[in-house]
N, C-alpha and C positions, 0 to 999 in steps of 0.2 A: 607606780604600784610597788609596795614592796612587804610581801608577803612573807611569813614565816610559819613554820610548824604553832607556832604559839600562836598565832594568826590565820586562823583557816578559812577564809572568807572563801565566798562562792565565786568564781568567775562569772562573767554574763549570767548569774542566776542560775547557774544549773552545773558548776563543774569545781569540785570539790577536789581539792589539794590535800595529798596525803603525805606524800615524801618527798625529797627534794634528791635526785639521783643523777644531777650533773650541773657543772657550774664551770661558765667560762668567759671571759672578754664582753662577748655580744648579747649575753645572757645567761638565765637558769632553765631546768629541764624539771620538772616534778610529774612525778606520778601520781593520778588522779582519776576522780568516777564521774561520768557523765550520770546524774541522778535522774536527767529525763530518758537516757536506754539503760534503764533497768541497771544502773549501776555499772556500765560497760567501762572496763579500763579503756586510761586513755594516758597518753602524754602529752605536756601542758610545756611549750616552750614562754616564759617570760623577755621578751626583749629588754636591754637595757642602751638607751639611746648613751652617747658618751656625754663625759661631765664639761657642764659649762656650754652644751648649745641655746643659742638666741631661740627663745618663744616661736618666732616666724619659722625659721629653721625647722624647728621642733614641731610642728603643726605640718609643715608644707611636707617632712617626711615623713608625717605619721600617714597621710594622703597618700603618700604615692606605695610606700610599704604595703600598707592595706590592697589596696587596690590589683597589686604585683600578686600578692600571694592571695589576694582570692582568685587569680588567674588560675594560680596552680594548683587551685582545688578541683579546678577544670577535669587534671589529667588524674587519668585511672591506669595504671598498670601493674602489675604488679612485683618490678623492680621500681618503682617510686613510694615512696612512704604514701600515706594516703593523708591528707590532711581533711579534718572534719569540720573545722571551723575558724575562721577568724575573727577576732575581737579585738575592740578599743577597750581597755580599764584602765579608768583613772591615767588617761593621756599616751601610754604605753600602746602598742600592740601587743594579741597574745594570739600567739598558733597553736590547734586545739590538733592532734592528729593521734594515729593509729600508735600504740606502743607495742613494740617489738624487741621482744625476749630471745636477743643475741649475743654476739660480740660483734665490734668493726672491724675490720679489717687492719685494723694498727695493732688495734690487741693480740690480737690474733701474731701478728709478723714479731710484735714484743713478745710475746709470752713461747712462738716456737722456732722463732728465725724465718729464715725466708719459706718460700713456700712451691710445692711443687710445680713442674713448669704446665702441664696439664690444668689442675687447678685454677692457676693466674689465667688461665687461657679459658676455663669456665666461667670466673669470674668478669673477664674484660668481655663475654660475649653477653652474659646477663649485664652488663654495666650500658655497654654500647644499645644494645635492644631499649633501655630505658631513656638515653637520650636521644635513640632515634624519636619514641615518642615527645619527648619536652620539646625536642629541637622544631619539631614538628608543629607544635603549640607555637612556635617562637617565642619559646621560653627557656635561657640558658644561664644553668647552675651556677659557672664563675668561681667554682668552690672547689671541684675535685679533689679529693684526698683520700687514704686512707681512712683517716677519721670519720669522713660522712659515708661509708661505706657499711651495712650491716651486713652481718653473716647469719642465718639460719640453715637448718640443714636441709630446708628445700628452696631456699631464698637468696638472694640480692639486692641488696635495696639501699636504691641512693636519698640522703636526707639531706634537711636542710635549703632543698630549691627557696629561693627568696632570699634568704639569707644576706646572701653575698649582692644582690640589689641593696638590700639595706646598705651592708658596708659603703657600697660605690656611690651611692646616691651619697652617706655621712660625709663620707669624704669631699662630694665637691659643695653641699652647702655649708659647710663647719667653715670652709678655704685652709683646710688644715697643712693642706701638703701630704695627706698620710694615704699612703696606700693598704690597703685594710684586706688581706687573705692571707696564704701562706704562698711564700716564694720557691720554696723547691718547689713547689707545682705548677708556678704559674709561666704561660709563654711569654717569648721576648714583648709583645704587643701589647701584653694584660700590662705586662710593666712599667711601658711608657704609657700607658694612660689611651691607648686607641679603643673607639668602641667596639665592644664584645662580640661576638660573631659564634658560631658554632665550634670553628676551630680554636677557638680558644678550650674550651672542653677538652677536646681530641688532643689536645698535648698534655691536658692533666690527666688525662684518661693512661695516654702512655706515662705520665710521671709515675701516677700511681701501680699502676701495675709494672713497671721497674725497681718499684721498691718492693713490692709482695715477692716478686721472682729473686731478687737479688741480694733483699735484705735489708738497702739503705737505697737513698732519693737519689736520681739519677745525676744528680749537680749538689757540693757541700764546698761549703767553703767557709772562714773565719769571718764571720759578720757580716750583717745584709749588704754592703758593699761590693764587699768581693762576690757575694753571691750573686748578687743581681749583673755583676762583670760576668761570671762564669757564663748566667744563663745567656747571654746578647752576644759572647766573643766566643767561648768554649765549647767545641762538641760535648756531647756528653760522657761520662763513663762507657769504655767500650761492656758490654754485658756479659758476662763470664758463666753466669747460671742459666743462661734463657732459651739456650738449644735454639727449636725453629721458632720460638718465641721471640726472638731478635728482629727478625724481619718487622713486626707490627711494632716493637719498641722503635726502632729507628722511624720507620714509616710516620709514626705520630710524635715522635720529637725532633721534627722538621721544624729548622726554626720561622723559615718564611712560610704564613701559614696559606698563602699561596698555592704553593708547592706541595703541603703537608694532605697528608693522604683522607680522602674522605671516608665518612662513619660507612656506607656502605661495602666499601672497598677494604677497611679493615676488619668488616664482618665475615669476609667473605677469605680473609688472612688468619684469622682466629679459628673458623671454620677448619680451615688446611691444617693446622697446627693441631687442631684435638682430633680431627682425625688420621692425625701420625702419630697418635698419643696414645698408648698402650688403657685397656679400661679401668677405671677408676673403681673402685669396691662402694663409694660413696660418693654424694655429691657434696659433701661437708668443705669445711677449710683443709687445705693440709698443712704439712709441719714439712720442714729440712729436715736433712738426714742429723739422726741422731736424737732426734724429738721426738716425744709418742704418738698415740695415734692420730687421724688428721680429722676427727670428730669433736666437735665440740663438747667441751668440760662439764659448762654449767652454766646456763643463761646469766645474761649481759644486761645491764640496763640501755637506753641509748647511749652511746658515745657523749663526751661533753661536748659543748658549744665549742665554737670557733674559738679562736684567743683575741686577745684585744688588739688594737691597732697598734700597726709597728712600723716606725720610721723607714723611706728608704731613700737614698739618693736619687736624680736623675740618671739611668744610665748615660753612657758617653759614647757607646756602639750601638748600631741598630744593624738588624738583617738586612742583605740588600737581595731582593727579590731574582729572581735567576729568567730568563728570558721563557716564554714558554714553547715546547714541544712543536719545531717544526718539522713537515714532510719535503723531502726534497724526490724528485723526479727526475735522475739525471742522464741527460741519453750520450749515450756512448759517441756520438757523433759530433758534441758539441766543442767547441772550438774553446783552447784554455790559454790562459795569462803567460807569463813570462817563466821560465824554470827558477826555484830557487836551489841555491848552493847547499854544495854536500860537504857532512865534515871528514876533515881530512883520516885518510885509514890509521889506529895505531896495532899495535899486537894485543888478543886477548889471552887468558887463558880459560881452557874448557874443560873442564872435570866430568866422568861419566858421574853420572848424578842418578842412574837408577839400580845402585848395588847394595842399597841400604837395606837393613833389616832389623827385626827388633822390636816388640812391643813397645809404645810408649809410656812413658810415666806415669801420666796421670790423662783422661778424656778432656777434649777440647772441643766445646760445642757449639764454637764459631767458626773455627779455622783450626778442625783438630789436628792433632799430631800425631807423628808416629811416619813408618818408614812404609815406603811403597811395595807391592809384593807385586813384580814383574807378569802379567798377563799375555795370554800368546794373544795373536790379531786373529781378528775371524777368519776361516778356513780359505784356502784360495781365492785369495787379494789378485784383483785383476789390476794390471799393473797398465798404466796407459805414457804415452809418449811424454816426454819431458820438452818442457821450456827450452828455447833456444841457450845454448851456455850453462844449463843446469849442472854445476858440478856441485858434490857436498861440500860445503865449504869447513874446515874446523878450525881457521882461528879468526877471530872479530876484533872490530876495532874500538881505542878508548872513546866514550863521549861522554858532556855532561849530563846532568838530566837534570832539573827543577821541580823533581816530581817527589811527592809523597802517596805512595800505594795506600791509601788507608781504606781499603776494602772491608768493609766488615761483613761476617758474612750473615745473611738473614738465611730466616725460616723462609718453607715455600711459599707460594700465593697462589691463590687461586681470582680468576677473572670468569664471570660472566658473557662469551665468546660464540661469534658466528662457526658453525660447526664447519669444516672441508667443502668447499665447492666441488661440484662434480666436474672434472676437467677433461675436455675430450678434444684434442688438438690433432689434424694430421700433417704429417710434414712432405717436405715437397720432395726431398731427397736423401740422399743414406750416404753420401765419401765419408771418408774417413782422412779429415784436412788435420794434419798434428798440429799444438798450440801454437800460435805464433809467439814471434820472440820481437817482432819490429815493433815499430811507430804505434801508437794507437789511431783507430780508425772506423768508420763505419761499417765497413765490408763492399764489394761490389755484389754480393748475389741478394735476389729479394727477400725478405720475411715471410713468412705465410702466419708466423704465430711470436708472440711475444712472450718470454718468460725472466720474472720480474725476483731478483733477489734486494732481499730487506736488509738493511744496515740500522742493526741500533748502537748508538754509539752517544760519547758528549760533544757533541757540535757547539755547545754555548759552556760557560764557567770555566773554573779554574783549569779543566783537565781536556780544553778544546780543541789545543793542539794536536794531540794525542789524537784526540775523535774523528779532528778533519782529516790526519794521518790514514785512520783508518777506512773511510768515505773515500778517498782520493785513492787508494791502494786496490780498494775492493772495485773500484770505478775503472778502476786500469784494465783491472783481469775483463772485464764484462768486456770491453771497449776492443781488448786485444782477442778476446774468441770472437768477436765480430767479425773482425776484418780477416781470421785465417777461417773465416767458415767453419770453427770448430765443433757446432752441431749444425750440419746442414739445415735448413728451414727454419733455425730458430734463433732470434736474437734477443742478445741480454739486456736487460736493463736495470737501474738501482734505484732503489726507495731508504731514502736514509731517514730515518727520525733520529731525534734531539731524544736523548736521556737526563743531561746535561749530570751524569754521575748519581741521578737519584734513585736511588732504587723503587718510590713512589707511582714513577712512573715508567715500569718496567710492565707490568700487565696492563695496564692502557694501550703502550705500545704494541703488544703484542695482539691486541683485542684488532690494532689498525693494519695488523701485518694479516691476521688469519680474515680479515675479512676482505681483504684483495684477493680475490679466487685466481689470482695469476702470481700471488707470491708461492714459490716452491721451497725457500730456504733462507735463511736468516745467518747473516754476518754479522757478529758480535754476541755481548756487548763488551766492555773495557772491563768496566768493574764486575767481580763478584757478588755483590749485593743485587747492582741492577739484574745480575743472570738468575737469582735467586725468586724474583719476582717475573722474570722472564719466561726461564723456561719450562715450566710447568704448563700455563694455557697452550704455548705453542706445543706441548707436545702433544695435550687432550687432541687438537686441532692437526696431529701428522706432519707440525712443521721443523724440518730439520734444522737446528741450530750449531753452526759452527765458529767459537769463538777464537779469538787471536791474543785475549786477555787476560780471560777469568784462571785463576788460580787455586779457587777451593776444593778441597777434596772433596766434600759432601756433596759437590755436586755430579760426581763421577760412582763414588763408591757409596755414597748411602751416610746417614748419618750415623750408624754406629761402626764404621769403618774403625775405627782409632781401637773397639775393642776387638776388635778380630773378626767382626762380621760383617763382611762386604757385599756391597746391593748395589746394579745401578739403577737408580731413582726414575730415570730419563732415558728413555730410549731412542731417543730424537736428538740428545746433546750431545757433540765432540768440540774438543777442544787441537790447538794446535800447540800449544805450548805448556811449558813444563806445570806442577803444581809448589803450591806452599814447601807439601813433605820433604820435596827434593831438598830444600833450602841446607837445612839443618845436618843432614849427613854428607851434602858434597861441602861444607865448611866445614866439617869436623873432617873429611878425606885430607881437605887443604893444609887447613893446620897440622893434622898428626906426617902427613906424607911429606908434604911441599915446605911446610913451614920449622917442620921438625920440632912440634910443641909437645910435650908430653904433658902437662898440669894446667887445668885449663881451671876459671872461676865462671862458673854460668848463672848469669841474671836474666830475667823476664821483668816484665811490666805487667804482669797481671794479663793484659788482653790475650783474647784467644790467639791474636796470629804472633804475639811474642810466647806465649806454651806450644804453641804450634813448633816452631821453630826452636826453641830447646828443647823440647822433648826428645827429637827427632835425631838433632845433634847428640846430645848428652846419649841416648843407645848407640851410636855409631862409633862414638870416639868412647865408649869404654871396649866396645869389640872389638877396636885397633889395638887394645893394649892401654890409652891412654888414665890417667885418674881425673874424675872431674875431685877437685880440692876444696871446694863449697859451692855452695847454691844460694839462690836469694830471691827472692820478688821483693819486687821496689812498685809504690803508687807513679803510676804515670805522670800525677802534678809535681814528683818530689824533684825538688832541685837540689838538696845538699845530701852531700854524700862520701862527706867525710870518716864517718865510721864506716860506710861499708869500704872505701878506699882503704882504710887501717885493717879492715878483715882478707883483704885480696894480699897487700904486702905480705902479713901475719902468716896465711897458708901459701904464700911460696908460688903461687902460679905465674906461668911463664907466657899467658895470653889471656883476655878475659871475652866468652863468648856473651851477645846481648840481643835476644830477642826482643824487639817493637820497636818503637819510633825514634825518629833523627830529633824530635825536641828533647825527651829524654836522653839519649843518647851522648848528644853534646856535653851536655853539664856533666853525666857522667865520666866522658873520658876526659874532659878539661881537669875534672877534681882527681881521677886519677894519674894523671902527671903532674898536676900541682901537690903531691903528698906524695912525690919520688916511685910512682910505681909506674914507671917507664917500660910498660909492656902494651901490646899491640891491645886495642878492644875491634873484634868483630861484629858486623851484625850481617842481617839480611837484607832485601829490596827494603824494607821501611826504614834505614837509614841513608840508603843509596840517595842522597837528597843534596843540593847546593848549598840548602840552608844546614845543613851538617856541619859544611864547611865556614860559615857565616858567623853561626854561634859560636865555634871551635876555637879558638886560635892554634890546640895542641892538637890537632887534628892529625897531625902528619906521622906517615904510619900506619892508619889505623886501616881498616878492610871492610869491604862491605860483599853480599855475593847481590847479584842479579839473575833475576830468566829470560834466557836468552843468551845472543848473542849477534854482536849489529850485525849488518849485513854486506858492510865494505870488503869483509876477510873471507869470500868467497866468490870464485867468478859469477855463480849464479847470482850472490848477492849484487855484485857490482854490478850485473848485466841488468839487474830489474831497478835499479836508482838510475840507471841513465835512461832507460824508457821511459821513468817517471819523468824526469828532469825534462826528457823530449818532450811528453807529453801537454809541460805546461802547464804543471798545479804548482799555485803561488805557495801553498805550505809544504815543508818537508812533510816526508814520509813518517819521518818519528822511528821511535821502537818498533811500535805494534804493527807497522806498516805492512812490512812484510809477510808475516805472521797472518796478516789480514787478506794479502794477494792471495796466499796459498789457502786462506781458508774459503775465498771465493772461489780459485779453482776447486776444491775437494766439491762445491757444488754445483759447478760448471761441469766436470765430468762425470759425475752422478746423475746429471741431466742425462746426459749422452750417454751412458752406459743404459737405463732404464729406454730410453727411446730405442735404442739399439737392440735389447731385449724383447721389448712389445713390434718387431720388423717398422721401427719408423716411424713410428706412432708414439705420442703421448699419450700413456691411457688414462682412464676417468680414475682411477686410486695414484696418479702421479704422485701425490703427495707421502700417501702411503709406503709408497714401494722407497722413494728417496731415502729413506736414513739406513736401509737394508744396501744399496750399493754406495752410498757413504760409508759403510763400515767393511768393506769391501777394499774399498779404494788403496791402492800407495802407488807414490809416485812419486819423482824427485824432483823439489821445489824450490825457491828461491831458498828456503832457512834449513835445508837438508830434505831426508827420506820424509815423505807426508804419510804416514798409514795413522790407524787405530787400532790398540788393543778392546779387548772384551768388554771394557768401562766405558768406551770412547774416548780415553786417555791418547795423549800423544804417545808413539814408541822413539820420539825423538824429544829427548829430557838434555837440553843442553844449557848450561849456565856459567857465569864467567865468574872470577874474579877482579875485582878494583880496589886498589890501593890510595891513600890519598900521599902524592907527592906533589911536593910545591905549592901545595894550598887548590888542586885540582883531583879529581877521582881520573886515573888511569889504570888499563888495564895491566895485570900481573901476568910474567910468560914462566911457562912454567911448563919445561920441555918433558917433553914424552907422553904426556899425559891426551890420551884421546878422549871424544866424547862418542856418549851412547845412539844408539840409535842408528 
């Protein structure tokens, strides 16, 4: 068929062509009157098959086209365009559907910039609602974009279904080689050519609403090449604009789509998100700051068609699937492996890390910045007997790590959850046996009742050492209140689930903890992201979470902490270790005090936890007196960095501070010693990395801070690595290990304080009552004082510095200097 304004032929007899109001690749778009409903406007898409297909070809997919898309005249919703009819003319197909006087959603992000986080968050719930129905049909778009997205102001509506069958069906009878959609939207699996599945949607769904939130596609890169590299090897752009909207971005741009969060579950994340989202004045598109109002201008015709097919290589990477979510059951009585070795003690240095003050620069609504504002602990902290050898320890030893922190932190979640069990336990007896410090063990006295603490952690992937660290540590403490009778009648036990560092599956896990009516308390998890999907149901659920890991402020003080307004979100969550904000102003303490820097050059990478980290810095070290001499954000892909090396010489600074990651990181201090600027570059934990030193060769020098501090340089410490070693776990303890002991004890004797309370008895709100004598609690622990302030923050903020000497990260001594807490 090929129609024109000078040609107004009737469609199937009855559908008149007036204007022609979009033209693309796959086809044309006209406006036109259905003359059998009384003239009723319609939108008239023309297919146009590509040039040079074989007759056979050409027939077999006018059959299956047809057929596909009168499927999808099936569905009725109304976030789906409405199609009215399909037709053969003249060998073509032609989809006869509803026309809609909008803009798309492209438009829309062109014509105001990004768009508010609320909004995208309106938008992705009307989007997701629509393909819960198609999906439902099994029938999947394949298409997601911006583009097939309309905007009305009481509407959303996805276009185009069939569409993108077309394309996939051209491409495998043509034998073209061409993969035929748009690639910033598409997942790793669309790209290698695997069939289609739901989840392929659910990552264009987060493409696209990465781009409405942020302004551009979550993955860009110089020619489909690289792009289709990026998408198979590269995380994505960390999200800088997306506030609690992060969580569901990450959540659906999971590359294994295994793993990758279902439409349900991201309903139910978008949910959370608008309702932590202040009310909207309309349900229109919005605009970025600086745009006018966030109502629509002036009606839109449809969007154009697709664009025409475009070449792509075979990828060379493919996702490798992550094991799924085991539960472990582990009784404290069980008999363990061989001990492994411990590294050898060196000297740390520990800075008090919670004297910082100071608004921040600018909000950071991943991992915001800005300096901590010291909170007393709640009112008379009942203080309970201490580990055998508990002394505080304040100096730690060097070790390496091969870890990169890349926590990101998401928006809440919300899960679909069995509510509290009624728990009504009696116990047999009431001593008062202090913790043990020996062997791990069963106990010699009976149980009458069993009380069961959850461990969410990474048990599988990259980060599993760390996990099983944590599993093995929290297993000790259970195993060692057994054997000293440390609540009489009641014995511990641990449920560890696999996180494997996803945050996808952080409310799953939690759905499996709150429905164990003998779970009382939750140890962990590692990552920040995962705790962001965490701890929310468990707290709907009264379950107290005590982590050894997480580092986010947001999850302590509320998400507008960075402007002055502090909340805590969770009344169930404590952590044991320090956060983010601390980072930034005990490195600026180091340099200004320790290092004797007065001019310092501070770079970011854009991400929230590199703003995070200078911001926090940058108010600290100008309230010591010092000058920050220039600023900068750098893209996190950028590797040369020669002219900013030329602007650091230029202003004279005598160290250069760097918030975010050790891939960045590297190139840039290798190019600032190869361009004579022979000064120290600092970062934070997300350089603290082996491969720092790998990429590096000019590494030496340079500093990184940590949280924490190991556990060798304190007898307590030392005294809980040889129980472990006795104990018999074939993996070290790791960093978090300890961190992890002490956060099981905080709910081992919150156990015992509540029973103690109700005269010996567990009472039927156990759960309840638990986060109230957890915020109670302090005591001295393997990693120093364990309390909680007002937020559920640690009062013990202790972090080291490391230097790299000799091509290794060791710790810096740095006499006089105490730590807090």
């Amino acid at each position: 068929m090929r129609v024109t304004e000078q040609n107004p032929e009737l469609i199937a007899g009855r559908y008149q062509l007036v204007e022609r109001i979009g033209q693309g690749g796959m086809g044309r778009v006209w406006r036109g009157f259905d003359q059998r409903l009384f003239g009723r406007e319609v939108a008239v898409k023309e297919i146009l098959f590509p040039p040079g297909m074989e007759d056979g070809d050409r027939a077999a997919l006018l059959r299956r086209f047809i057929g596909e898309a009168r499927a999808a005249v099936t569905l009725s919703h109304p976030g789906i365009i409405t199609i009215h009819d399909v037709v053969e003319h003249r060998g073509a197909p032609v989809i006869v559907m509803e026309l809609i006087r909008g803009q798309s959603l492209a438009d829309a992000i062109r014509s105001r910039g990004r768009l508010p986080v609320q909004r995208v968050a309106e938008i992705g719930a009307a989007m997701l609602d629509a393909l819960a129905e198609a999906h439902g049909a099994r029938i999947i778009h394949r298409d997601i974009k911006p583009d097939n997205v309309l905007l009305t102001k009481d509407r959303v509506v996805l276009t185009d279904f069939g569409i993108a069958h077309l394309a996939d069906a051209t491409t495998k009878l043509s034998h073209s080689g061409i993969v035929i959609g748009t690639p910033q939207y598409m997942p790793p699996e669309q790209l290698e050519g695997k069939r289609p599945t739901p989840a392929n949607d659910l990552w264009a769904l987060g493409a696209t609403l990465y781009h409405a939130v942020e302004g551009h596609p979550p993955f860009d890169a110089e020619g489909l090449h690289a792009l289709a590299v990026a998408v198979f090897t590269r995380p994505h752009r960390p999200p800088v604009h997306a506030g609690p909207l992060a969580a569901v971005l990450d959540a659906l741009l999971t590359k294994d789509p295994a793993q990758r969060v279902g439409a349900a579950e991201a309903a139910e994340m978008l949910a959370s998100v608008l309702r932590s989202s202040p009310p909207r004045a309309d349900a229109s598109a919005g605009n970025g700051p600086g745009h006018g109002p966030g109502h629509e201008s002036a009606p839109q015709p449809e969007p154009e068609p697709v664009p025409g097919p475009t070449p792509l290589p075979d990828p060379r990477a493919t996702p490798v699937p992550a094991p799924d979510a085991a539960a472990e059951h582990i009784s404290s009585a069980a008999p363990e492996q061989a001990p492994s070795t411990t590294p050898s003690p060196q000297i740390p240095t520990v800075l008090d890390s919670g004297s910082a003050a100071g608004a921040p620069r600018r909000p950071v609504p991943d991992r915001p910045a800005g300096a901590p504002v010291p909170v007393p602990p709640a009112e008379d902290p009942v203080t309970h007997r201490a580990t055998a050898k508990t002394e505080h320890g304040e100096r730690a030893s060097a070790r390496r790590r091969a870890l990169t922190r890349r926590s990101a932190v998401l928006g809440a979640a919300l899960a679909t959850l069995a509510t509290s069990s009624v728990l009504t336990w009696t116990l047999t007896h009431d001593d008062d046996a202090p913790r043990g410090g020996g062997a791990a063990g069963s106990g010699s006295g009976a149980s009458s009742v069993t009380v069961v603490i959850g461990v969410d952690a990474p048990l599988s992937g990259g980060l599993s050492s760390m996990g099983v660290g944590i599993r093995n540590s929290a297993d000790l403490a259970a195993r060692t209140a057994n054997e000293t009778g440390h609540v009489p009648g009641v014995k511990f036990e641990i449920k560890a689930l696999d996180d494997g560092a996803d945050p996808a599956k952080g409310a799953p896990n939690a759905a499996r903890f709150v429905s164990d009516e003998k779970v009382l308390g939750v140890v962990g998890p590692l990552n920040s992201g995962v705790a962001r999907t965490l701890v929310a149901p468990l707290e709907r659920a009264d379950v107290v979470n005590v982590s050894p890991g997480n580092t986010d402020p947001v999850l302590t003080l509320g998400p507008d902490w960075a402007s002055g307004t502090k909340s805590r979100p969770y009344s169930t969550y404590f952590r044991t270790v320090a956060t983010d904000v601390d980072q930034g102003p005990f490195a600026a303490r180091y340099l200004h005090g320790a290092a004797k820097k007065t001019k310092l050059y501070v770079v970011d990478d854009a991400s929230a936890h590199g703003t995070t980290l200078t911001s926090g810095f940058t108010t600290e070290f100008t309230e010591l007196g010092g000058t920050v001499v220039g600023t900068e954000q750098v893209d996190p892909a950028e590797r040369a960095f020669a002219g900013l090396a030329e602007r650091v010489r230029s202003a004279g600074a005598d160290a250069v501070y760097f918030g975010g990651y050790y891939d960045t990181a590297a190139s840039l201090s290798q190019q600032l010693k190869q361009a004579g600027v022979n000064v120290p570059l600092m970062g934070g934990d997300g350089i603290f990395d082996q491969q720092f030193l790998t990429a590096n060769p000019k590494a030496e020098g340079d500093l990184a801070t940590n949280i924490g501090v190991p556990a060798e340089e304190s007898a307590a410490g030392q005294d809980f690595l040889a129980r472990y070693r006795k104990a018999g776990y074939p993996e070290a303890a790791g960093w978090y290990g300890p961190y992890a002991y002490d956060a099981t004890w905080t709910l081992i004797d919150a156990v015992k304080a509540v029973v103690t309370a109700n005269g010996g008895t567990l009472p039927h709100n156990a759960r309840a009552k638990l986060p109230q004598a957890v915020a109670r609690l302090a005591f001295d622990g393997v990693t120093g004082r364990v309390a909680f302030d007002g937020h559920g923050d640690t009062v013990n903020r202790r972090l080291t510095v490391y230097t790299v000497n000799n091509g290794s990260w060791a710790t810096v001594t740095m006499p006089g200097t105490a730590a807090s807490g």
